[in-house]
N, C-alpha and C positions, 0 to 999 in steps of 0.2 A: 504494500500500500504506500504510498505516494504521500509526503506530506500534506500536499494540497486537498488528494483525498482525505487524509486523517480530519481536517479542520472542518471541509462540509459534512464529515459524516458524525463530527462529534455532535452532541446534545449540550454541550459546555456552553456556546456562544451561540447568540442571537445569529438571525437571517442575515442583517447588515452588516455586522462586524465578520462574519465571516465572506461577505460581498469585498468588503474596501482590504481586507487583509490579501483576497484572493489574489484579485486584479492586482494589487503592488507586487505581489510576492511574484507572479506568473512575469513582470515586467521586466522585474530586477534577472529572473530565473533565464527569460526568452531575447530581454533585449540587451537590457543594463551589464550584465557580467560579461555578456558575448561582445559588447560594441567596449568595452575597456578593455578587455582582452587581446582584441584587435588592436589596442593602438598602443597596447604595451604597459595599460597601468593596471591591471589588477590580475595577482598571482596566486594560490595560495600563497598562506603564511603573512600576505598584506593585511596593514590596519588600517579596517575603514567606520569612518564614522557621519552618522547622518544626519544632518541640521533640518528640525522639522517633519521628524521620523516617521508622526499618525500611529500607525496602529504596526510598524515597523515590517512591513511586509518586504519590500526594496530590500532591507537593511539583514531581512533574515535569508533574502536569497543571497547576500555575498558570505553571508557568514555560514551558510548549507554549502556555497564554493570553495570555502574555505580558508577565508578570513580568519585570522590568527587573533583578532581583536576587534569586538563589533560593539559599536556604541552610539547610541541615539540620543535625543532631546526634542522635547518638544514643550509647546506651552497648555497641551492638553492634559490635567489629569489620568481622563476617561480614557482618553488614546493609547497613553501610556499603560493603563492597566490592563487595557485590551494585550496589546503590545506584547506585555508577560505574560499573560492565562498563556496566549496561542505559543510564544516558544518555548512556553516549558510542557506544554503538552505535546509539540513536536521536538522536543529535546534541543531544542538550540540556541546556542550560547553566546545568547543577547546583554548588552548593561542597557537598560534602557531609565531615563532619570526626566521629572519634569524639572524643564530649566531654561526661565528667557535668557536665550544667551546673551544678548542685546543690551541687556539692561542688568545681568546679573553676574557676578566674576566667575570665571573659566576655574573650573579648576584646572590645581596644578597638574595635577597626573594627565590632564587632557590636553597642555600646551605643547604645542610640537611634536603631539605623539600619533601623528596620520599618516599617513600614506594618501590615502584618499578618502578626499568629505566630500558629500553626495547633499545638494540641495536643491531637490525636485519642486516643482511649483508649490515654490516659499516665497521667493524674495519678491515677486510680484505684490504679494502681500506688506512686504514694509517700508516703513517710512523713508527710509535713509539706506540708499542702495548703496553707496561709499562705506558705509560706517559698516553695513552686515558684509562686504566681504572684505573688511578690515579685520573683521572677527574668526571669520573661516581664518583667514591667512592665519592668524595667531594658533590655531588647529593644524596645520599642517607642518607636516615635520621633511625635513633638506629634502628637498627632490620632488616632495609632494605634489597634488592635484587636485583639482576642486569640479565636480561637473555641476554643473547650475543648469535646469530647464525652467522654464514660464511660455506663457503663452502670452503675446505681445497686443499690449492694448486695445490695438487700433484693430485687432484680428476678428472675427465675426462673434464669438463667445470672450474676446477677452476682459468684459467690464462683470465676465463671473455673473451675469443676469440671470444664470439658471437658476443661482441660489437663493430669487423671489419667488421660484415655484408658481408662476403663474403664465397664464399663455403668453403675453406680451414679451414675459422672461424669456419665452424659449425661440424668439429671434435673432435669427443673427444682425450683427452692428446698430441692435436696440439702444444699447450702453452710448452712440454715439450721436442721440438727438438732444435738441437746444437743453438747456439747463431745466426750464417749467414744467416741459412735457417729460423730461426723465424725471423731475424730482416728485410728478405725478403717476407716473410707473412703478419707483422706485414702492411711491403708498398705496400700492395697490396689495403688497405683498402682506399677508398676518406676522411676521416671520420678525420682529424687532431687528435683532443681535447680526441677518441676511441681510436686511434692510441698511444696517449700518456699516455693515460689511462691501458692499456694493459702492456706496456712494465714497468709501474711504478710500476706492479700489478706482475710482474717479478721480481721486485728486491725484492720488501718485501714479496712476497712469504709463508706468512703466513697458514702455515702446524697444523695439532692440536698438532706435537710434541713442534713446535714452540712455540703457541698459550700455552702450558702447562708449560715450560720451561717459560715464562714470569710471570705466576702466581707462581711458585714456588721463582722468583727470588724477587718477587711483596713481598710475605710472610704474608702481611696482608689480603689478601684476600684466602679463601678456594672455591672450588666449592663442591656445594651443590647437583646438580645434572647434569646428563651427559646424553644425548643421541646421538649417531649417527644413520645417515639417509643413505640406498641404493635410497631409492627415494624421494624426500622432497615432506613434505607435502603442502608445494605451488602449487606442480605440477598438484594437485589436484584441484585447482582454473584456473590454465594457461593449462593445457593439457587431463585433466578429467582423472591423475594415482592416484589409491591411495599410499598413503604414506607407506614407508618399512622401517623399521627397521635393522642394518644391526645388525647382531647376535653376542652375545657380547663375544663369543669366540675367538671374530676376533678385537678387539679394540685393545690390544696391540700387533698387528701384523702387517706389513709392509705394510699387504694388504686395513687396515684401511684406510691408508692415502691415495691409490689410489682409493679405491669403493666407499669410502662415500660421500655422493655428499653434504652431510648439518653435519655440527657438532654444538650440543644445548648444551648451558652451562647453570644453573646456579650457580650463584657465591654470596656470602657473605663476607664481611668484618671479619675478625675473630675476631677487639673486638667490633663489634658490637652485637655480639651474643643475642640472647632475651633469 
């Protein structure tokens, strides 16, 4: 039996947590370990850790790889505890800890002690996109790697409108009408905590021109490699599409920012260089 089997078929966790654990775990399993593998950063015996963890599915497929040190954070309790149940029922050996990294001190044992930090559509979320990967860098240790994915603002789902749960919500480039008529959208949703989450998802607006513009500003960090998505390869766990690449003709063009539905970084420190 198959980890993934073990989780749906336990009675231990709900329908939903075993939903969002699946889909990470299947991503990290199918896409995530195979596409660092390929470019030479994740081996066994590497430490990876995961900024933004959730219910640490991503994070349990490198550590079933064979990450020699797997450790997460997040600012969910709930997630977190989810998080445990599932990898100690599937035997794997997770540190998972709730912890705003942002605003709370690293611990020691965690500074410089990565190989690779994994932060999967997080940073779209915060405030100060300089300052959160000022905070990875301090996680990565000589040589290290950071992959960072979001889905880019301007993109047809990236103002995160599903999480109004309402028809309006489930349009694409809804997120990008005048200020009155979204702020009239936005109250259509019962959902308070979606509702504020949305509009907060408005202001920092995190675009890849943005997103690139921070790293240039950043200086010490280079990206190492670049992919954009016309269909992310999640969708392929949540929707059964496979994953599209959007054609690289089209990245420095206007229409980047609206079709791409995922933009994958990776990034390096530039004196950490090996």
């Amino acid at each position: 039996m198959t980890i993934v089997e073990r989780v749906e078929r336990s009675p231990d966790f709900a329908p939903h947590e075993r939903y969002y654990w699946r889909y990470q775990f299947l991503l990290g399993e199918q896409v995530l370990v195979p596409l660092m593998r390929s470019w030479g950063l994740f081996a066994p015996g590497i430490r990876v850790f995961e900024f933004g963890c959730g219910e640490a599915g991503v994070l349990g497929a490198f550590a079933h790889a064979g990450a020699s040190w797997a450790v997460g954070a997040d600012i969910s309790d709930y997630r977190i505890d989810v998080g445990r149940r599932v990898a100690a029922a599937c035997g794997l050996s997770l540190e998972l800890e709730r912890r705003d990294l942002l605003s709370e001190p690293i611990p020691p044992a965690w500074r410089a002690g990565f190989d690779l930090v994994l932060m999967r559509d997080v940073i779209e979320h915060l405030d100060d996109t300089e300052h959160a990967l000022a905070v990875v860098e301090m996680l990565l240790a000589r040589g290290g790697a950071m992959l960072v994915t979001f889905p880019p603002y301007l993109s047809p789902f990236g103002g995160h409108q599903h999480l109004l749960q309402t028809r309006l919500g489930s349009l694409p480039w809804v997120h990008l009408v005048p200020p009155r008529l979204f702020a009239w959208i936005v109250r259509q949703s019962k959902r308070p905590a979606d509702q504020e989450e949305v509009r907060r998802l408005r202001e920092i607006a995190l675009t890849i021109g943005k997103f690139e513009r921070a790293l240039a500003r950043s200086s010490s960090i280079e990206i190492v490699h670049k992919q954009l998505y016309l269909l992310r390869p999640v969708f392929r766990f949540k929707f059964g599409l496979p994953s599209l690449k959007l054609p690289r003709v089209l990245w420095r063009t206007p229409l980047a920012e609206l079709l791409a539905l995922e933009a994958l970084y990776v990034l390096r420190p530039v004196a950490q260089r090996v």
